[in-house]
N, C-alpha and C positions, 0 to 999 in steps of 0.2 A: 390345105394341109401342108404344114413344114415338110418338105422333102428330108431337110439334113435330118431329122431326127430317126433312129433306128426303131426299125419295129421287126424286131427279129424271129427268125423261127428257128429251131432245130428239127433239122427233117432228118435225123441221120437213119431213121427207122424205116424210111420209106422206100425205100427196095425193095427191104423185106415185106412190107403189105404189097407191092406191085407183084411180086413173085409168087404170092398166095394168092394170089384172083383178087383182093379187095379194092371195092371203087368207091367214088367221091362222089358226092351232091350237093349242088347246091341248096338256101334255103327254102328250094319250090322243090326239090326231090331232081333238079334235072342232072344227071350224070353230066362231071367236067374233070379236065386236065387238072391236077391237084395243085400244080406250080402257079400255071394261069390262075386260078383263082387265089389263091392266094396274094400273089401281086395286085389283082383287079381287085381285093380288099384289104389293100394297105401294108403287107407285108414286101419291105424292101434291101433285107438282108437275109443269108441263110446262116447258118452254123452247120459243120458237119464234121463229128468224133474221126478221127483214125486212130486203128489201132495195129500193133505190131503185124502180128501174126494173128489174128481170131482161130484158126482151122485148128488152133494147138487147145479152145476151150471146146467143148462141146456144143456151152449155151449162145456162145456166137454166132452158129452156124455159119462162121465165113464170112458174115456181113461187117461191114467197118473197113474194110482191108485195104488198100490201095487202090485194086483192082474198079470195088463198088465205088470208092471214092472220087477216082479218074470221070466215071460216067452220071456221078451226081453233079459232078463240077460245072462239067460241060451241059449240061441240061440249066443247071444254075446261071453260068453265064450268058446262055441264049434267051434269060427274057432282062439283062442287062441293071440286074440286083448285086449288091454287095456278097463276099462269101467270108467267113472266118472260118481258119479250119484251126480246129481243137484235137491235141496230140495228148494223148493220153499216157504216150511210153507203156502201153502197158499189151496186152493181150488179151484183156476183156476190162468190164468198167474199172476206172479210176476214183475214188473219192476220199474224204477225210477217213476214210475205217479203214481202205483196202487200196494200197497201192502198191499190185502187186508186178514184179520186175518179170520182163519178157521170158518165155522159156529161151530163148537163145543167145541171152545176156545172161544167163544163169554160167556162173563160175570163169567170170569174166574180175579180174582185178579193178581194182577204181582207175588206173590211168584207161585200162580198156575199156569201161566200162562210159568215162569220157567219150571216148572216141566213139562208142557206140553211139552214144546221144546224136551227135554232131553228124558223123554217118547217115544216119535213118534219117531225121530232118534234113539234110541235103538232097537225098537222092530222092527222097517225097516229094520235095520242092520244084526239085530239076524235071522231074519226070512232068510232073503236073504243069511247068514254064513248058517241057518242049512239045505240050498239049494245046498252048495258048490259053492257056486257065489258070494263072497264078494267082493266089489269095491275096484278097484285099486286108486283111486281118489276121494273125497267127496267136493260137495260145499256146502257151511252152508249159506245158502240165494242167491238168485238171484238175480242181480243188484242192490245190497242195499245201492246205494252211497245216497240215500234217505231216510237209516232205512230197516225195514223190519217189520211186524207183528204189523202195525198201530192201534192205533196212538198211544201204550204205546212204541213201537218203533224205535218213528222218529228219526232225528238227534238228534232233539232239547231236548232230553234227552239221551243222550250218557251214563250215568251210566246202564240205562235203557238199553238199546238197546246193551250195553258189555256183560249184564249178558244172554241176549236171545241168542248172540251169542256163548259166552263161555258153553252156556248149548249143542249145538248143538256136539261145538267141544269134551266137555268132553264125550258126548256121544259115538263120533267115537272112542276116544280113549281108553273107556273104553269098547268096544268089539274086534277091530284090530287084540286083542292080539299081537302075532309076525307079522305079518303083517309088511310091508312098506307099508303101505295105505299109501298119501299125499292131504293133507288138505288142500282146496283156498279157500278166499277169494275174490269176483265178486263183481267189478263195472262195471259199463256203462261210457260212454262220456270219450274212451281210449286215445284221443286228446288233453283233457283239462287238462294236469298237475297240475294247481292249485287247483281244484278239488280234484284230487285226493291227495296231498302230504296234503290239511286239512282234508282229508278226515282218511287218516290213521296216521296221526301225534294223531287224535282225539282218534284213535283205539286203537293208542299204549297206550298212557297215560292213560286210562280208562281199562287200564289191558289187553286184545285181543290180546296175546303175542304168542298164541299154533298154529300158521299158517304154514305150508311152499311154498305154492306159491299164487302171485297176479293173478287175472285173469283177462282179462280187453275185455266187447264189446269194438268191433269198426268196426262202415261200416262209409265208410268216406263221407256218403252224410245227416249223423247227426252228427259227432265226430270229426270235424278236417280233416285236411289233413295227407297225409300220412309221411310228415317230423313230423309232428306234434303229434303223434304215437311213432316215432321213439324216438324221443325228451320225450315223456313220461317216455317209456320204461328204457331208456338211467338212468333217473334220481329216478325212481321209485329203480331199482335195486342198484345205487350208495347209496342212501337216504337208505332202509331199509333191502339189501343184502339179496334179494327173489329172486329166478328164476319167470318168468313172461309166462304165456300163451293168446296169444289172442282166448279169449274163446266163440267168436262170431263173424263170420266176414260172410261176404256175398256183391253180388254184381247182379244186375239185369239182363238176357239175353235177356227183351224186356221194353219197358216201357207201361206201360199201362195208359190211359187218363184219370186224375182223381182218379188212383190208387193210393197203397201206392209206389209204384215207376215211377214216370213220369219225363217228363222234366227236370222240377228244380231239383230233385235228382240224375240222369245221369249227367246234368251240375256240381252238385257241388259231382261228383264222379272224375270225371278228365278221364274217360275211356267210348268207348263205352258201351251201352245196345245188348251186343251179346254172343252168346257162346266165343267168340275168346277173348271179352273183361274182360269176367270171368277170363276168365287163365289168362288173362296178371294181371290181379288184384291180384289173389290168388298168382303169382310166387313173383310178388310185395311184401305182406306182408310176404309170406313164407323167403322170402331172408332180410328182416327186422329183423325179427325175431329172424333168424338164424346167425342173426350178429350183436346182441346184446353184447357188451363189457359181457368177463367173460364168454361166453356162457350161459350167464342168459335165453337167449330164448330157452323155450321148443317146445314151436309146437302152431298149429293154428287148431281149431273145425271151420266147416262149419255150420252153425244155418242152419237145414231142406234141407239139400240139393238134397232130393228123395219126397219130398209132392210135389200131384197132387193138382189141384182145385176139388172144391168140400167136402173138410172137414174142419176143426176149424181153418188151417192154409192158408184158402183159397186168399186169398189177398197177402199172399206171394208168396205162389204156383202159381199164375201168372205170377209172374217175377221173382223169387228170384231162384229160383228152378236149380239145376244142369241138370234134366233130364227135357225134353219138355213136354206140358199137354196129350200126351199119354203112359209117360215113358218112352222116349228114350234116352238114353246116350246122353248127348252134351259135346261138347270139354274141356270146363271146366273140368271136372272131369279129365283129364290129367294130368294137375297141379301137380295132388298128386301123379306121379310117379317120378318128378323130385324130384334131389336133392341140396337143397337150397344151402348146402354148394360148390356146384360146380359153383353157380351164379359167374359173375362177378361183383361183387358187386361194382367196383367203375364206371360203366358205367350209363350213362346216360340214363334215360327211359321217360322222359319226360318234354318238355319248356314248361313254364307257361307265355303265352304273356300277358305284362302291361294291369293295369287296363283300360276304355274306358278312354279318354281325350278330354277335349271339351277344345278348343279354341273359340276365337271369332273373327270377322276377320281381329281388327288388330294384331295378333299374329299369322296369317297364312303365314306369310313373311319369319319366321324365324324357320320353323319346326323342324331344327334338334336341336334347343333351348332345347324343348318339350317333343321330344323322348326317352327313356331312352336310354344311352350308355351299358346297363347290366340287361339281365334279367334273372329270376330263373331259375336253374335246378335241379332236381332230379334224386337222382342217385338210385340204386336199391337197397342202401342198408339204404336205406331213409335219407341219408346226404344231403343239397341241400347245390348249390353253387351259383357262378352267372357269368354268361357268357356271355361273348361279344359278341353285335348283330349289325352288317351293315344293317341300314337303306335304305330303296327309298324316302330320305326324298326330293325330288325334285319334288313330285305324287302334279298333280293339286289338289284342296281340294275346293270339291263343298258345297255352305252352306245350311242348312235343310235338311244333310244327314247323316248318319256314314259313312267316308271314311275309306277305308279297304287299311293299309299303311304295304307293304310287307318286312321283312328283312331276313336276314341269319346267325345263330346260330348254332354252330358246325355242322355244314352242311345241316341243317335242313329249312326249311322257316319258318317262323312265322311272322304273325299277328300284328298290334296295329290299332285299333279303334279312329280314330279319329273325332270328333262330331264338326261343326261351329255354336257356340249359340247365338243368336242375338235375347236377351229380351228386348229387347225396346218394340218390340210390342204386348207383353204379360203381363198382369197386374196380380198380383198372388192375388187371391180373399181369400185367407186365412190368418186370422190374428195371427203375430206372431208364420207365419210358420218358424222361423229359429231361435227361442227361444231366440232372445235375449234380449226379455224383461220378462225371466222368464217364466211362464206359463199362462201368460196373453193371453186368448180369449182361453182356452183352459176349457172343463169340463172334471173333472178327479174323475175317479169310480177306486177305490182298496179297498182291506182289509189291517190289521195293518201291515202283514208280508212284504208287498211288500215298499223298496224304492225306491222312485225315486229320480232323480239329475238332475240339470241342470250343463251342463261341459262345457270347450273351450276348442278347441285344435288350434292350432297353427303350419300351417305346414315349413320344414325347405326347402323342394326344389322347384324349379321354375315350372310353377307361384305359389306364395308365397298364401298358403291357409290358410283362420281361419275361423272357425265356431262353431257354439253351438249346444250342440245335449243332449236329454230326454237319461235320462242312468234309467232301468228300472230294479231291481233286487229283486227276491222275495224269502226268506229265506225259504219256505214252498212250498208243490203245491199249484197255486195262479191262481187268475185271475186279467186282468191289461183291462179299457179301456178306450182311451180319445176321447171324439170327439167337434166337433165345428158346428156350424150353421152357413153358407154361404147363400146369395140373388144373383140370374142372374138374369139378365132383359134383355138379348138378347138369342135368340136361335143361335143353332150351335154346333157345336161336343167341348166339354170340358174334361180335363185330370186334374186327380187326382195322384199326384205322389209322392215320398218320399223317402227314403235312408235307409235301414235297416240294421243292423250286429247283433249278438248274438250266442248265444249256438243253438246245434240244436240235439236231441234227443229222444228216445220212449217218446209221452205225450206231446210235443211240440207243440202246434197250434197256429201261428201267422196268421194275415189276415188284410188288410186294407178292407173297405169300403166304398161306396157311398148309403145313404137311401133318397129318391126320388119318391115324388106321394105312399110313404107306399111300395116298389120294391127295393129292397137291390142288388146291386153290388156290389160283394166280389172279391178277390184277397189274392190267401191262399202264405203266405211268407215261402220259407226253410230257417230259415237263417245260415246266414255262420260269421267265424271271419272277414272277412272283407267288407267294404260296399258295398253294393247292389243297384241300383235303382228299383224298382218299380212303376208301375203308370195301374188305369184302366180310361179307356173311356167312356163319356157318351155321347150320342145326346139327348139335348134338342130340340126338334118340337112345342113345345106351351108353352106360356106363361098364369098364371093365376092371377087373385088375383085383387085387388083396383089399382097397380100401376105397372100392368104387371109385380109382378116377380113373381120369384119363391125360394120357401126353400127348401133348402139341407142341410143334414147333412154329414160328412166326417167323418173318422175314423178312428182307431188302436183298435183292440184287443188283448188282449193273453190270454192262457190258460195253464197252465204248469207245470211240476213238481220244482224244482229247478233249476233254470238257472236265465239268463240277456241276455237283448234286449236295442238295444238302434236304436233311430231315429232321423232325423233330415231332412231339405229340404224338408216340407211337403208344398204342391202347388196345388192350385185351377186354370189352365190357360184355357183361349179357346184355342185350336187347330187350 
């Protein structure tokens, strides 16, 4: 096993389960020290949040504080592991939607507001140096691809939000002494390169020069996919010659109903919700990582990967969790004894079968027209190629169904979806669902920050696609929402549908609706870079009114930190 390589954990939770009675097992049930084991199975860095004052939120219960953190330290440095301590500036979590400013820096001026930064990261420092526990590693904010210590902060003042940052770093460095401490810089959304390459171009030029590594969340069921990562990483290290950590990664062992891990997030994870699908994830990004041009990739932190349910982290502790809700080692945790660089990295881990395809049925004659000849792969060292697939493109294709058409890809089977659409007898009761008369029949609610577009795109392969689609992009955390007023005058099961793509990240809430008799049906959207359908179902039973109909409204929301969404194929049909 490479020693240098990181295989991190954030334990910042773990007080709080020692303080509630909760204990650890190994994978035979045997009760252990949670640190010891952990090290004894390959984790040899810790991570650990501090935060201002916690006592000032409720849902902190105090945990995070200096106090907890002094005594994690020291527990950490006595089995002689790396520590990175992650300063939030905040009073409870930090992230791209909510960064919110200490209550005791509250109506503080910006030069004091300075000085507070610089303050608080020195005396944390000093205090923890005159413990004999000084970090190996410092983060000077938590996912601040949106700012940090709002709203004097935000992006949207970048002179502003250099100097909060430079105060932090000149703090580390003016206690380190000799020291190699190493000093990152944390974003979110480790998928979306554009992102981040304005995000630090903005960094550089506004002075933010005393860094030595990137650190980038990414769970790929908000961030992209995992070539997409790779492709960051790739470009982040060419562009500003930093070694790079993914300093947040995590994946679900069950899905939970309504949870913060369900369905749609397992779907757009690309892996099962199991222990087994843990490790295959975590070997996945670990050999990413580990094969970053340059050996720029240092290593990968697990976010919480020991919370039970039942404390601050509850919702994750659900599903996110390494160990099961009575503490038991699950397979996952194995991961971190392999060693990345022994992957074979140009092997294939996974086909990504064509998007669904609807024909209609005169184009059901000529299937293999339709099919693609080549679909993506993914190799493990997150390069994707694209691979030749033989068809059963001879499969009868029944219409008003998804036919499930079977091929063979380096020896694998795989999938394409294909749908027979026959709208003749569907009249779409929504006007100017496919925008291309602009935004006409549409009512639309934003604030200044957010714009919106009407676009065409144009497609190049058969059948020959074009349509218009609401491009929605909010410079700020924002709210977006459009909706329409629709009449039925027949009863009968009716679908509300639509096509969505965008960013997808912490503070992301996309949803379409149906409002109905004063009864809202919702439909929460994960979205992803590529298009989506969507659609929820209504049965109408009774007709009201002077002329038997009835009013609905239809709808798009968003709520969000900084991203873009875009929609298009918005439809009102009977069933």
């Amino acid at each position: 096993m490479n020693s240098e390589f990181i295989r991190g954990m954030d334990i910042s939770t773990y007080p709080e389960m020692l303080d509630k009675g909760y204990r650890y097992y190994d994978y035979d049930g045997n009760e252990v020290n949670l640190i010891d084991f952990a090290v004894s199975q390959g984790f040899n860095y810790a991570r650990l949040r501090i935060w201002n004052d916690p006592h000032n939120v409720p849902e902190a219960k105090g945990y995070c504080d200096l106090a907890h953190t002094k005594k994690m330290v020291q527990e950490i440095k006595k089995r002689g592991i790396g520590l990175l301590l992650d300063f939030h500036y905040s009073d409870w979590y930090a992230d791209p939607g909510t960064q919110t400013k200490p209550s005791a820096w509250e109506g503080l001026d910006r030069d004091e507001l300075i000085t507070a930064v610089y303050d608080f990261t020195k005396d944390v420092l000093w205090e923890l140096d005159d413990a004999g526990v000084y970090p190996d590693m410092v983060q000077i904010g938590n996912e601040i691809r949106c700012g940090m210590i709002w709203p004097e902060g935000k992006t949207d003042n970048w002179p502003m939000l250099a100097r909060l940052i430079n105060a932090g770093i000149k703090a580390v460095r003016d206690t380190q002494g000799r020291r190699d401490t190493k000093l990152m810089l944390h974003l979110d959304q480790g998928g979306r390169y554009d992102y981040l390459e304005e995000w630090f171009d903005n960094c550089l030029s506004h002075g933010v020069t005393d860094f030595d590594i990137i650190g980038l969340s990414f769970y790929a069921f908000w961030h992209g996919g995992y070539h997409d990562v790779k492709n960051s990483m790739e470009k982040l290290a060419e562009r500003y010659h930093k070694p790079l950590i993914l300093a947040e990664v995590a994946h679900g062992y069950r899905t939970i109903k309504d949870g913060l891990y369900d369905k749609p997030q397992e779907e757009l994870s690309g892996y099962p919700s199991s222990p087994k699908g843990q490790k295959e994830v975590l070997e996945l990004e670990m050999c990413i990582t580990a094969n970053i041009t340059g050996n720029k990739g240092l290593g990968v932190f697990y976010w919480e990967p020991f919370c039970m349910p039942g404390g601050m982290d509850d919702a994750w502790a659900k599903s996110m969790s390494l160990v099961d809700e009575n503490g038991k080692a699950m397979e996952g945790i194995k991961a971190f004894l392999e060693n990345p660089f022994e992957f074979d990295a140009a092997k294939y881990v996974k086909l990504y079968a064509p998007e669904k395809i609807k024909l209609t049925e005169e184009m059901t004659g000529d299937l293999s027209r339709y099919l693609p000849e080549k679909i993506r792969a993914l190799r493990f060292d997150g390069n994707m190629d694209k691979l030749p697939v033989v068809w059963d493109d001879k499969a009868e294709l029944k219409s008003g169904i998804v036919n499930d058409i079977t091929g063979i890809c380096n020896g694998q089977e795989v999938t394409a979806q294909v749908e027979v659409v026959n709208d003749a007898n569907s009249v779409n009761l929504v006007v100017n669902g496919a925008f291309t008369e602009k935004l006409e029949g549409w009512d639309i609610e934003k604030p200044d920050c957010v714009d919106i577009r009407i676009w065409e795109y144009i497609g190049e392969s058969l059948p020959y696609e074009s349509y218009h689609y609401l491009r929605i992009k909010g410079n700020d955390k924002f709210w977006f929402h459009m909706s329409q007023k629709i009449s039925v005058n027949k009863t009968g099961r009716y679908r509300f549908s639509l096509s969505f793509m965008g960013d997808n990240t912490t503070g992301v809430k996309v949803q379409m609706y149906i409002l109905a008799n004063g009864s809202k049906l919702s439909h929460a959207i994960f979205p992803e870079e590529i298009w989506h359908e969507h659609s929820i179902d209504i049965e109408i039973t009774e007709l009201s009114g002077a002329d038997t109909e009835m009013e609905l409204e239809v709808g798009l929301q968003m709520d969000s930190p900084v991203s873009y969404g875009a929609v298009k194929d918005m439809k009102f049909k009977p069933v």
